[in-house]
DOMARDO-448613 format. One record per residue (C-alpha): residue in three letters; x negated, y, z negated. Coordinates in Angstrom, 1 decimal. Example, Ala and Ser with C-alpha at 12.3 -4.5 7.8 and 13.67 -1.06 7.14 Angstrom:
2
+-----+--------+--------+--------+
! res !      x !      y !      z !
+-----+--------+--------+--------+
! ALA !  -12.3 !   -4.5 !   -7.8 !
! SER !  -13.7 !   -1.1 !   -7.1 !
+-----+--------+--------+--------+
//
This chain:
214
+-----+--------+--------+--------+
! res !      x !      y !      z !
+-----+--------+--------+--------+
! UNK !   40.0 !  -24.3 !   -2.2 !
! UNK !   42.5 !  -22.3 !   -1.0 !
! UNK !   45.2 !  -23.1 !   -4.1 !
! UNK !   42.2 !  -21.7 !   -6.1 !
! UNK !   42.1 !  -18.4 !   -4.0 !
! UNK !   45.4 !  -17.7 !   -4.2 !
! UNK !   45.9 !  -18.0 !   -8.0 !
! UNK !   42.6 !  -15.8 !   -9.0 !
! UNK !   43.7 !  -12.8 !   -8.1 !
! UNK !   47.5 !  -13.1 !   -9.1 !
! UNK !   45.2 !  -14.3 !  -12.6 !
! UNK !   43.3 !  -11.3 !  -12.3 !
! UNK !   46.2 !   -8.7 !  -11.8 !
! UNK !   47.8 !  -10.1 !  -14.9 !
! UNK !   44.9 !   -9.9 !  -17.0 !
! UNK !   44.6 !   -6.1 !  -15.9 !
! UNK !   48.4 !   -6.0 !  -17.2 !
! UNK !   47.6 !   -7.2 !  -20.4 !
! UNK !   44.1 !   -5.7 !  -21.1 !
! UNK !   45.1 !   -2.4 !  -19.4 !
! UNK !   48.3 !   -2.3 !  -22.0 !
! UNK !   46.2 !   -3.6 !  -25.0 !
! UNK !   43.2 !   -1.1 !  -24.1 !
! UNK !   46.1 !    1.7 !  -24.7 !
! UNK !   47.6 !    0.3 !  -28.0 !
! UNK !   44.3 !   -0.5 !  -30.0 !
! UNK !   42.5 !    3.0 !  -28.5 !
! UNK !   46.1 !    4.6 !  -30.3 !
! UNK !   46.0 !    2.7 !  -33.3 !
! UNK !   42.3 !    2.6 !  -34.0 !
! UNK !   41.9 !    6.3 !  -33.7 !
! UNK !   44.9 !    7.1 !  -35.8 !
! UNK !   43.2 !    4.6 !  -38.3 !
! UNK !   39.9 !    7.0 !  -38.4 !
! UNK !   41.2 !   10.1 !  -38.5 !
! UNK !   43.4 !    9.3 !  -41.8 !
! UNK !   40.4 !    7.7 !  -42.9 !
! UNK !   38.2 !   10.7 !  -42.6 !
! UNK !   40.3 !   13.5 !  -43.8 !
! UNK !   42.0 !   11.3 !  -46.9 !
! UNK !   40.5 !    9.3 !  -49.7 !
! UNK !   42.4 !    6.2 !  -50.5 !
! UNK !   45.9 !    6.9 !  -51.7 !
! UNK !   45.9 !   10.2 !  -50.8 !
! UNK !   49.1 !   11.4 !  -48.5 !
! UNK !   49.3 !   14.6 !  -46.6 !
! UNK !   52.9 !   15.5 !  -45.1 !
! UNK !   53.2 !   19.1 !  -42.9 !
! UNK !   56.3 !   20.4 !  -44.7 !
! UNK !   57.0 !   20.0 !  -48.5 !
! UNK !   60.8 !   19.2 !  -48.0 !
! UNK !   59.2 !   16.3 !  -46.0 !
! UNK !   57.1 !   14.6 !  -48.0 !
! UNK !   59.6 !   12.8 !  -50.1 !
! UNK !   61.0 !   11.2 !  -46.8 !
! UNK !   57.9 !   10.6 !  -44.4 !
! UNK !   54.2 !   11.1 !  -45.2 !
! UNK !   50.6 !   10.4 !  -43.4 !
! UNK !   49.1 !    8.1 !  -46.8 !
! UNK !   46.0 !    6.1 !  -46.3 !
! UNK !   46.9 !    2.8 !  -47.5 !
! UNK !   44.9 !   -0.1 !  -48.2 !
! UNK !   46.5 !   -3.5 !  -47.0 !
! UNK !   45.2 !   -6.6 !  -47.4 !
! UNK !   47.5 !   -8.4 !  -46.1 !
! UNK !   49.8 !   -8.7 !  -43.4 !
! UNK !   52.2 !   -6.4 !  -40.8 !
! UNK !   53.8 !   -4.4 !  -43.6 !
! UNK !   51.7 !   -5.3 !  -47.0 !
! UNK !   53.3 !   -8.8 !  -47.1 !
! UNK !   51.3 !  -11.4 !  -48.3 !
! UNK !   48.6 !   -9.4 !  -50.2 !
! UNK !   45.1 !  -11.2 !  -50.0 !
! UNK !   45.3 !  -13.6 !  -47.6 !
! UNK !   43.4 !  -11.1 !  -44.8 !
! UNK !   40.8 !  -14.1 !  -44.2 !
! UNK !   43.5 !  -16.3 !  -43.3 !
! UNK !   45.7 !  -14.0 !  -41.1 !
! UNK !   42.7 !  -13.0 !  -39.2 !
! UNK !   42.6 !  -16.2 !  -38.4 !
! UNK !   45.7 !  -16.5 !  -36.9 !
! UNK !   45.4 !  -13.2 !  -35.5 !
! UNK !   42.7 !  -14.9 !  -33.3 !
! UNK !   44.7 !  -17.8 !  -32.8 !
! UNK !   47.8 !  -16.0 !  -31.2 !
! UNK !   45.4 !  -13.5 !  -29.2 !
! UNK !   43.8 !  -17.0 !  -27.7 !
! UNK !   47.5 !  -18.0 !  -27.2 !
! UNK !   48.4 !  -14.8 !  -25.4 !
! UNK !   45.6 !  -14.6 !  -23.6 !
! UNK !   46.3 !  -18.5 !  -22.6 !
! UNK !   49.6 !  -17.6 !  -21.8 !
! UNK !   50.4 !  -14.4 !  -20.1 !
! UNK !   49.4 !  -15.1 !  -16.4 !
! UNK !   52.2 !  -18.4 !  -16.8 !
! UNK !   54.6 !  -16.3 !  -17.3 !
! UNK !   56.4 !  -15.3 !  -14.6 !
! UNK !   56.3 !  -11.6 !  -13.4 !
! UNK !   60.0 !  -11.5 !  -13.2 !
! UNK !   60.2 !  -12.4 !  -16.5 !
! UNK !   59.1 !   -8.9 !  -18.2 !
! UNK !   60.3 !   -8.9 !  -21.5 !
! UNK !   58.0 !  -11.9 !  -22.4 !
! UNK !   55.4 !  -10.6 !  -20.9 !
! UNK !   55.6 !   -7.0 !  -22.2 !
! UNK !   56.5 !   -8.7 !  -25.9 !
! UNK !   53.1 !  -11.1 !  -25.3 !
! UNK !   51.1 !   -7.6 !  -24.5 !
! UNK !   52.5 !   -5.7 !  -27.8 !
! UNK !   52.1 !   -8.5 !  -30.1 !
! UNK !   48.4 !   -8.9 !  -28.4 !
! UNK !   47.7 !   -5.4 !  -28.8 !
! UNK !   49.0 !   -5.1 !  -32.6 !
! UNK !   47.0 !   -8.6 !  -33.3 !
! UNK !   43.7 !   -7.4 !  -32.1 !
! UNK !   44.1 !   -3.5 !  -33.8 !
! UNK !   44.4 !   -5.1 !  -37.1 !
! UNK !   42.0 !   -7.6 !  -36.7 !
! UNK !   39.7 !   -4.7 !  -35.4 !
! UNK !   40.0 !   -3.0 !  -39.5 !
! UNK !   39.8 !   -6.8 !  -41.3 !
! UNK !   36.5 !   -7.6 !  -39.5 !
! UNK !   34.8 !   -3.8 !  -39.6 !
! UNK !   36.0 !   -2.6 !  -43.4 !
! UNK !   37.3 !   -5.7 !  -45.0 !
! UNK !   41.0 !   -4.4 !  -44.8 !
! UNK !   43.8 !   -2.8 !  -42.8 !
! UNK !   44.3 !    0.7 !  -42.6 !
! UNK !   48.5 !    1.8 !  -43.3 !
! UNK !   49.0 !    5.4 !  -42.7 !
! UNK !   53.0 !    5.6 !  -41.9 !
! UNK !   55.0 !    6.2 !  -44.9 !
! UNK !   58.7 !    6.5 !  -43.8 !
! UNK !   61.3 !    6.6 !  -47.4 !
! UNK !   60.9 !    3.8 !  -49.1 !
! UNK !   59.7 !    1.5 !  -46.4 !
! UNK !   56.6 !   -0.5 !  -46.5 !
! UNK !   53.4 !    1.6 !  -45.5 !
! UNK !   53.1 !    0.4 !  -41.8 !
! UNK !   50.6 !    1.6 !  -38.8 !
! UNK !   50.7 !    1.6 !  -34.9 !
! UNK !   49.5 !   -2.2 !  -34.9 !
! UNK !   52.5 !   -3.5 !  -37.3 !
! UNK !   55.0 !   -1.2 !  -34.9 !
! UNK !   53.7 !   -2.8 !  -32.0 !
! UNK !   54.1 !   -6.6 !  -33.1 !
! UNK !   57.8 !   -5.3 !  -34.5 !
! UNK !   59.1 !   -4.2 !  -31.5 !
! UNK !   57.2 !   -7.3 !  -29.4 !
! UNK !   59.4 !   -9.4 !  -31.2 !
! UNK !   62.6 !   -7.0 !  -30.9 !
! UNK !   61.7 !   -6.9 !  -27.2 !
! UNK !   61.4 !  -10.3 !  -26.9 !
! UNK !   65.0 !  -11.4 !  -28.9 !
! UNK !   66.4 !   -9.3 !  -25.8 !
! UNK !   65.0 !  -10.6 !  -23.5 !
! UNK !   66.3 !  -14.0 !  -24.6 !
! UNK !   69.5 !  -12.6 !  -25.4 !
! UNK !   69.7 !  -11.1 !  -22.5 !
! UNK !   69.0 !  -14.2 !  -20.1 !
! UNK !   71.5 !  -16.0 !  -22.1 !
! UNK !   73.8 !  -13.8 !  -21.7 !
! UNK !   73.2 !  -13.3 !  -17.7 !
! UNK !   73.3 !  -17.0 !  -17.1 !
! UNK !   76.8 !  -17.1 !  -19.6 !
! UNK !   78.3 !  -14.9 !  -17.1 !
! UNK !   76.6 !  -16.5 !  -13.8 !
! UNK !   79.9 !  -17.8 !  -11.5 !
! UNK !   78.7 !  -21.5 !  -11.8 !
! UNK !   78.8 !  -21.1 !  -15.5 !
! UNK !   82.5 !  -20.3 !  -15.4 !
! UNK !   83.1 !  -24.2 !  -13.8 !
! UNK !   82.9 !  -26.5 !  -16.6 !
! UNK !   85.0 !  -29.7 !  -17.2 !
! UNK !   87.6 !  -29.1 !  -19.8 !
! UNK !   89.4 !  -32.1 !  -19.0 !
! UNK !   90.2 !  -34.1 !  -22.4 !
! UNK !   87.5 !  -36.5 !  -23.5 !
! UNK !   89.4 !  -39.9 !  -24.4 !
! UNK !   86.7 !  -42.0 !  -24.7 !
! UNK !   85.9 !  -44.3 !  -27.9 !
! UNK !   82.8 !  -42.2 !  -28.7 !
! UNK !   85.0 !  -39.1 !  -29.2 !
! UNK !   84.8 !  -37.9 !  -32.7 !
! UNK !   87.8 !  -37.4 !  -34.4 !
! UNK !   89.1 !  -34.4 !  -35.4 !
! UNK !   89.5 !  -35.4 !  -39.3 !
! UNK !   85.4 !  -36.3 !  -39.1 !
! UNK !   84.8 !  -32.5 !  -38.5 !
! UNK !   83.4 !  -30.7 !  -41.6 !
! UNK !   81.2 !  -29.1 !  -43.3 !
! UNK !   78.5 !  -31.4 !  -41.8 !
! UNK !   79.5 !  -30.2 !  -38.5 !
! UNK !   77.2 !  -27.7 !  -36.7 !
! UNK !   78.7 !  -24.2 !  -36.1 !
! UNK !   78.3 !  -22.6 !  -32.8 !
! UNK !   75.7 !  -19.9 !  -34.1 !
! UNK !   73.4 !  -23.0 !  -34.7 !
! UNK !   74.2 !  -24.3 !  -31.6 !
! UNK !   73.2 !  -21.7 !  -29.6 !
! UNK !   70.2 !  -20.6 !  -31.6 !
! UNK !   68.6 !  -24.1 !  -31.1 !
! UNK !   69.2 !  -23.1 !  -27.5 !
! UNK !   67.7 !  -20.2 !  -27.8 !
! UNK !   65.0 !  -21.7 !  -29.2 !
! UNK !   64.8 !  -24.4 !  -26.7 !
! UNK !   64.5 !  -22.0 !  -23.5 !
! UNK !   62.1 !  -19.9 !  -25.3 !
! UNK !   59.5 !  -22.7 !  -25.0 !
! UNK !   60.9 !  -24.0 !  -22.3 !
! UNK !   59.4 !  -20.4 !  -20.2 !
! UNK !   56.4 !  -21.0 !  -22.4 !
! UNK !   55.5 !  -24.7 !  -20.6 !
! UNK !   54.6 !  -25.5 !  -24.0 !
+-----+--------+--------+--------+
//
């Protein structure tokens, strides 16, 4: 009984963390989405200055597909899995410990940009891409926002790798020469041999679901 009143309202504080950031995002990117909708017709771009418009424009873009126009037609199935990663999240987020804030604020932007799209795929069919930057894919608040949740958390992994590198018990490892039989020898290292970026991204990988429980 008392385990259970102890967790509830750390549970409830973090679910104020999440919703509370999630509330912002989608409010942002849903009213962005109607205004562009109101005051262009499909295709249609609008850009302040004319030596502007060739490099950034306001366009209202159809997508029906993914973050970024990739994968064009499958909006059933990534709405979906929008609502299978917001379940995840939603799973997942008080777990994480506070302490670890880049997973946590990585969780709430990938949330947020999750349930803004899925908002457009379930009310009009489609998703509603207004950002038009050069070349680069059409985009909206809800892509940015899953972009930099996964920037955020590549950091934040980096980052703790990097911190625990550089911890003073890292610096005491054994170097002493290995002569055992199951040494392999030095002729038997070749191409088939993994590098040390593989290494340490299966590491990566490894502690990343490791601080998931999963």
């Amino acid at each position: 009984m008392d385990s259970t009143a102890k967790i509830t309202p750390n549970y409830l504080r973090d679910y104020l963390t999440l919703f509370g950031i999630g509330g912002v995002i989608i409010f942002l990117d849903q009213t962005t989405k109607i205004l562009v909708r109101r005051n262009l017709a499909l295709g249609e771009w609008w850009s302040p200055w004319g030596w502007l418009e060739p490099y950034a424009r306001i366009v209202n873009w159809k997508n029906t597909g993914a973050a970024f126009g990739i994968f064009p037609g499958l909006g059933d199935a990534i709405a979906i899995l929008a609502i299978v990663v917001a379940i995840a999240i939603v799973y997942y987020f008080p777990r994480v410990p506070r302490e670890d804030w880049t997973l946590r604020l990585a969780m709430a932007l990938t949330f947020s940009g999750a349930l803004g799209n899925l908002i457009d795929r379930l009310t009009i069919g489609w998703v509603t891409d207004f950002i038009s930057i050069w070349r680069f894919p059409v985009f909206n608040v809800a892509d940015f926002c899953i972009t930099l949740g996964v920037i955020v958390l590549l950091i934040g992994v980096w980052s703790q790798e990097r911190n625990k590198d550089n911890a003073p018990g890292s610096a005491e490892i054994d170097i002493s020469p290995d002569t055992s039989s199951d040494q392999i020898p030095e002729e038997n290292v070749g191409e088939n041999s993994p590098s040390p970026v593989e290494i340490e991204f299966k590491s990566v990988i490894t502690r990343f679901l490791k601080r998931l429980k999963l």
